[in-house]
C-alpha positions as CSV (number, residue, x, y, z in Angstrom):
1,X,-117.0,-1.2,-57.6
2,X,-120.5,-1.1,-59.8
3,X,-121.9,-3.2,-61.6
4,X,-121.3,-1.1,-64.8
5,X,-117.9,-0.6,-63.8
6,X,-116.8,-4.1,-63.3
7,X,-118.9,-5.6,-66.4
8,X,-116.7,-2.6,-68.5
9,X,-113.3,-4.0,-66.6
10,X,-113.9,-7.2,-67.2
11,X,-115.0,-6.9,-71.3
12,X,-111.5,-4.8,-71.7
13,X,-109.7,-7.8,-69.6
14,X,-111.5,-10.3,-72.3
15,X,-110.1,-7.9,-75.2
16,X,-106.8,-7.8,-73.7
17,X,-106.8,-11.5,-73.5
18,X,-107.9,-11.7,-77.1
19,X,-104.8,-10.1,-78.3
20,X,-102.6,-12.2,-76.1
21,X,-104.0,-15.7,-76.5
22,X,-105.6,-15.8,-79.9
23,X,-107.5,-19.0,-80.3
24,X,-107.8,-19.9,-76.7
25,X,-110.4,-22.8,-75.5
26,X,-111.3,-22.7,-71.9
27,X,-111.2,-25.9,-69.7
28,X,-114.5,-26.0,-69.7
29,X,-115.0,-26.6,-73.7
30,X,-112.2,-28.7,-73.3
31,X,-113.9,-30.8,-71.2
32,X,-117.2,-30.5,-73.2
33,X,-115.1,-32.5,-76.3
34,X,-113.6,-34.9,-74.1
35,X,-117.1,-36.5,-73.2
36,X,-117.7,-35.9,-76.4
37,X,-115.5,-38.0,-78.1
38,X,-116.8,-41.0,-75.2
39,X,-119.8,-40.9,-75.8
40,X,-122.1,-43.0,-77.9
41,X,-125.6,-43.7,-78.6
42,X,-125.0,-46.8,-76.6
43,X,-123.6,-45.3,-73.2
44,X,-124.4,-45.5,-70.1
45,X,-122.8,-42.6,-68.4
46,X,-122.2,-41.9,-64.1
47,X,-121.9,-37.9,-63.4
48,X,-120.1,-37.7,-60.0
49,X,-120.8,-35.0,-58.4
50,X,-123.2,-34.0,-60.7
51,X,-124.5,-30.7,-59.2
52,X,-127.0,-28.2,-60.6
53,X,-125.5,-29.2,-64.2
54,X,-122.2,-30.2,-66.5
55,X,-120.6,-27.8,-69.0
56,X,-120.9,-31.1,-70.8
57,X,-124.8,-31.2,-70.2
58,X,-125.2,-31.8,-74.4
59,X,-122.5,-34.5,-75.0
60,X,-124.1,-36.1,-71.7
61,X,-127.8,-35.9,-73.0
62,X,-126.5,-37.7,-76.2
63,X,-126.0,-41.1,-74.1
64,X,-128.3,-43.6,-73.9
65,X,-128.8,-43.3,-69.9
66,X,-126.9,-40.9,-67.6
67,X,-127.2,-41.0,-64.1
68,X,-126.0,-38.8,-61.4
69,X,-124.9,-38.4,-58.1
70,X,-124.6,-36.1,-55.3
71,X,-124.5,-35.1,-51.8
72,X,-126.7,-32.1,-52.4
73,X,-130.2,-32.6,-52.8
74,X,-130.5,-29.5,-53.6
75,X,-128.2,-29.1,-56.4
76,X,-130.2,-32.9,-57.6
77,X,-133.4,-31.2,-57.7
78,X,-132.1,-28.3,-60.0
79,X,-130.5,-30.8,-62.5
80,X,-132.4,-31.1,-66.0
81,X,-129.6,-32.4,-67.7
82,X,-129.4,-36.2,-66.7
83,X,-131.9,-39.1,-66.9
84,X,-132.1,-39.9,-63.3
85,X,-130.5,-38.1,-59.9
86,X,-129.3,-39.9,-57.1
87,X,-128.6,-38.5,-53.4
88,X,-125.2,-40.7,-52.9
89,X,-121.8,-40.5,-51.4
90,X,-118.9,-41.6,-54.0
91,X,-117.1,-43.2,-51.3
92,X,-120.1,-45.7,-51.5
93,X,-121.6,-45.5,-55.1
94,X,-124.9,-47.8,-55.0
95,X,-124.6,-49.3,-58.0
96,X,-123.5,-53.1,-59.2
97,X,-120.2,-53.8,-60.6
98,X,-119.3,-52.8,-64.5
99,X,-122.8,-50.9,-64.2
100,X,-121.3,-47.9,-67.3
101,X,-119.5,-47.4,-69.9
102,X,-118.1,-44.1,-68.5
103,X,-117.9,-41.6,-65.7
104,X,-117.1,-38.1,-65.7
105,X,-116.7,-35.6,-62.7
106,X,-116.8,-32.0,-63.1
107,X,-114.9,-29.8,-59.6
108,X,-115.6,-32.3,-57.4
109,X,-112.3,-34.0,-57.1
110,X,-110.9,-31.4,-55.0
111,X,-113.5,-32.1,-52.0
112,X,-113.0,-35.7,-51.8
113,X,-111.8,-36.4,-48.1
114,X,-110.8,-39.8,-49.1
115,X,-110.3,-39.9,-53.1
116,X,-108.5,-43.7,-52.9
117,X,-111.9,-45.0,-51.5
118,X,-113.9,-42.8,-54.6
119,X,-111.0,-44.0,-57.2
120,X,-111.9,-48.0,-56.4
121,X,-115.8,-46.9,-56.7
122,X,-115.2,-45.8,-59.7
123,X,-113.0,-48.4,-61.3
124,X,-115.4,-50.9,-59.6
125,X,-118.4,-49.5,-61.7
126,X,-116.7,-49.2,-65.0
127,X,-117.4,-51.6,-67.4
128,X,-114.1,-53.0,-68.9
129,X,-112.5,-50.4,-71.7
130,X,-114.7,-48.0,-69.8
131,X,-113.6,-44.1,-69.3
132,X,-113.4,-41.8,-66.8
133,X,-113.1,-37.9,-67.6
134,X,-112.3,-35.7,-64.7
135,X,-112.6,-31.9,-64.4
136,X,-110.6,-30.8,-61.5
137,X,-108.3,-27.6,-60.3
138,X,-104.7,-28.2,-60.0
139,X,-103.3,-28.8,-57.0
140,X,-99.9,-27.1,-57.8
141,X,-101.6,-23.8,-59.1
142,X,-101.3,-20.8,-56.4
143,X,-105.2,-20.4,-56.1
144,X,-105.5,-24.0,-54.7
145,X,-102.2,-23.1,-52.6
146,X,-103.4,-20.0,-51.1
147,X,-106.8,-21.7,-50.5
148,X,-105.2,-24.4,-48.5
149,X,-103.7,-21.7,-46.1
150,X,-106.7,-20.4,-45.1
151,X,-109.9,-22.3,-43.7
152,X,-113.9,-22.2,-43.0
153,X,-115.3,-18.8,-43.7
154,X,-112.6,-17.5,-45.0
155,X,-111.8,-20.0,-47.7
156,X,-115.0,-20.2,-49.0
157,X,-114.9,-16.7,-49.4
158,X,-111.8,-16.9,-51.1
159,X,-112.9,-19.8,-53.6
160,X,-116.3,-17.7,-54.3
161,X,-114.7,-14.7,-54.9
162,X,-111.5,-16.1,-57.5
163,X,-113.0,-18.7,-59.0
164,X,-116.6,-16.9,-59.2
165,X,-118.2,-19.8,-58.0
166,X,-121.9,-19.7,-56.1
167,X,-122.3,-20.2,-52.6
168,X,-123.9,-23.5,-53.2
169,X,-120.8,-24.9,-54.8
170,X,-118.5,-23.5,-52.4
171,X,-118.3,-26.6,-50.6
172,X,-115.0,-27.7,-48.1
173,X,-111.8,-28.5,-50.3
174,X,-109.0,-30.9,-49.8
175,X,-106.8,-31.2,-52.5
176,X,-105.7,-35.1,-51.7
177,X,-106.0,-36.2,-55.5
178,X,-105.5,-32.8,-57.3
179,X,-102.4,-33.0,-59.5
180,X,-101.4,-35.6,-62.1
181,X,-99.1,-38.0,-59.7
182,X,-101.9,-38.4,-57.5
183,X,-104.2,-39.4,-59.8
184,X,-101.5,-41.8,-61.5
185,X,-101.2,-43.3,-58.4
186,X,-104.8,-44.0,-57.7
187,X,-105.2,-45.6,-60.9
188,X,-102.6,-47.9,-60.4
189,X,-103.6,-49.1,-57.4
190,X,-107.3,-49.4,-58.7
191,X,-106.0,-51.0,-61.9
192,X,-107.1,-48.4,-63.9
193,X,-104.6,-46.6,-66.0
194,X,-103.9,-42.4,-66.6
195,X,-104.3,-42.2,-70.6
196,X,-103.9,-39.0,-70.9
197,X,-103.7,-35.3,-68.5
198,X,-104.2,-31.6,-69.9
199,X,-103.5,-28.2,-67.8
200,X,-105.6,-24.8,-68.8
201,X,-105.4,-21.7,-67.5
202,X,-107.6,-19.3,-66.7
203,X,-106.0,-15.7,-65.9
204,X,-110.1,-14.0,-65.2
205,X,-110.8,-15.1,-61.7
206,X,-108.8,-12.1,-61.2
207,X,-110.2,-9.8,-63.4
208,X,-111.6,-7.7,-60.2
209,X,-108.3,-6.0,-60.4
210,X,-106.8,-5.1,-63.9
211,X,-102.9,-5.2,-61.9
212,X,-103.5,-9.3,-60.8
213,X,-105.1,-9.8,-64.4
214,X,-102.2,-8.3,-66.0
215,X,-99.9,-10.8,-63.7
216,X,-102.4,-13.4,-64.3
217,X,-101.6,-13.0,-68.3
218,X,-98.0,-12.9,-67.7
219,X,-98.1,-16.2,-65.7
220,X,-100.3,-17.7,-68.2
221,X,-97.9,-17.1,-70.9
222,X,-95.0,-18.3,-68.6
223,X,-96.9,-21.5,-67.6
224,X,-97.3,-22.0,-71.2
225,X,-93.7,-23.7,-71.3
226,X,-93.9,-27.8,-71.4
227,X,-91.8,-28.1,-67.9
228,X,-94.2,-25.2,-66.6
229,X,-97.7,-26.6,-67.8
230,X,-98.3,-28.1,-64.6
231,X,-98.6,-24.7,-62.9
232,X,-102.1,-24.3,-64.3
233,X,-105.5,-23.8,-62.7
234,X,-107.3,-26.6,-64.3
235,X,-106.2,-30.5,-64.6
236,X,-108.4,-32.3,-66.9
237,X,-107.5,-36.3,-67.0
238,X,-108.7,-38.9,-68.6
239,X,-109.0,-42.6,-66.9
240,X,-109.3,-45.7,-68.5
241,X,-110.2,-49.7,-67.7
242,X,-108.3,-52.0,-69.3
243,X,-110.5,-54.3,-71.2
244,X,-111.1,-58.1,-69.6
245,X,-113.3,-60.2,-72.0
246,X,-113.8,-62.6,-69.4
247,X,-116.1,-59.7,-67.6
248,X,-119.5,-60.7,-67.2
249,X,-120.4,-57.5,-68.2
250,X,-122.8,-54.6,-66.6
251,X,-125.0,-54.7,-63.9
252,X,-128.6,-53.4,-62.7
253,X,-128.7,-50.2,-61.6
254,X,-130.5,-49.3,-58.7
255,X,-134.0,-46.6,-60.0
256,X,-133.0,-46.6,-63.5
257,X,-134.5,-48.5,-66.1
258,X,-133.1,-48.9,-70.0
């Protein structure tokens, strides 16, 4: 397929989704008001698995210090969006305890090897009444099901070509903290608690072929259904600590400076 042809499929796909979902916000702007409604001229903000940038890039800028980290240094040396880059592993975050206010991760949940040792970094580093806001794909979806059939090569392929991500992005997946009742359960056992947890869909990683878009819109609408919500692509969550005014409060953090 051409470029022309497949730009003029997918512009009728987005008119034909118009007419079926009027008023429709992507995860992604869902996301973008989430951090948005956390962040303050006083925040100090943790991007986990920052990469090249954050849908929430302008919410982010508005804090007063954001940091991020990541295993790619490339993807670090691309990123305009945060105050200072760190090359880290969230399995080890170097940074004291209660070091910010709030931490937000954008698709990096599902490559977590061992999310309960990234879940106690995280709840470590938060401040008390701190937030976490987590972007992730849904482990219950059939993308992330199909995915987790297939391996190497061809699974990247598979993640590049539905979810239209890059190649630098299309890193190894695991799925071990991907749905709701996993992340419940790592927050209670970091004693953190799961305030709240919203599914979007997203029916245009298979506009390539206007029969699977079509049956992506019917599932959409299917999924729409309270019991059926959990179907979706996309799991956003958000994470709270519970307060503790006998904290000491936040801590130095390693190469950035107020």
């Amino acid at each position: 397929m051409d470029d022309f042809t497949s730009t003029s499929q997918y512009r009728r796909c987005q008119e034909i989704f118009a007419r079926w979902c009027p008023g429709f916000r992507n995860a992604g702007e869902l996301f973008r008001d989430l951090v948005a409604d956390l962040v303050t001229p006083e925040t100090l903000l943790l991007d986990l698995g920052c990469g090249r940038t954050s849908l929430a890039a302008e919410p982010i800028q508005r804090a007063k210090r954001s940091v991020g980290v990541d295993l790619s240094l490339s993807d670090l040396q691309h990123n305009r969006a945060l105050d200072a880059v760190i090359m880290a592993d969230g399995e080890v975050l170097p940074f004291a305890d209660s070091s910010f206010d709030l931490v937000v991760s954008q698709w990096a949940v599902e490559h977590l090897e061992h999310p309960g040792l990234v879940f106690a970094q995280i709840a470590r580093i938060l401040r008390p009444g701190g937030s976490c806001v987590i972007f992730t794909t849904n482990a219950h979806n059939y993308v992330p099901l199909l995915s987790r059939l297939l391996n190497g090569e061809s699974q990247s392929g598979l993640i590049a070509r539905l979810l239209h991500r890059p190649a630098h992005e299309s890193f190894p997946t695991f799925y071990r903290a991907n749905t709701a009742a996993r992340i419940g359960s790592h927050c209670r056992r970091t004693g953190m608690c799961l305030k709240s947890t919203v599914y979007v869909g997203n029916p245009f990683y298979l506009a390539f072929s206007p029969l699977l878009f079509c049956c992506a819109l019917v599932f959409e609408k299917i999924t729409d259904a309270p019991r059926l919500n959990r179907f979706k692509l996309y799991l956003l969550t958000v994470l709270t600590k519970p307060a503790d005014e006998s904290s000491s409060g936040g801590g130095f953090i390693p190469g950035v400076h107020p």
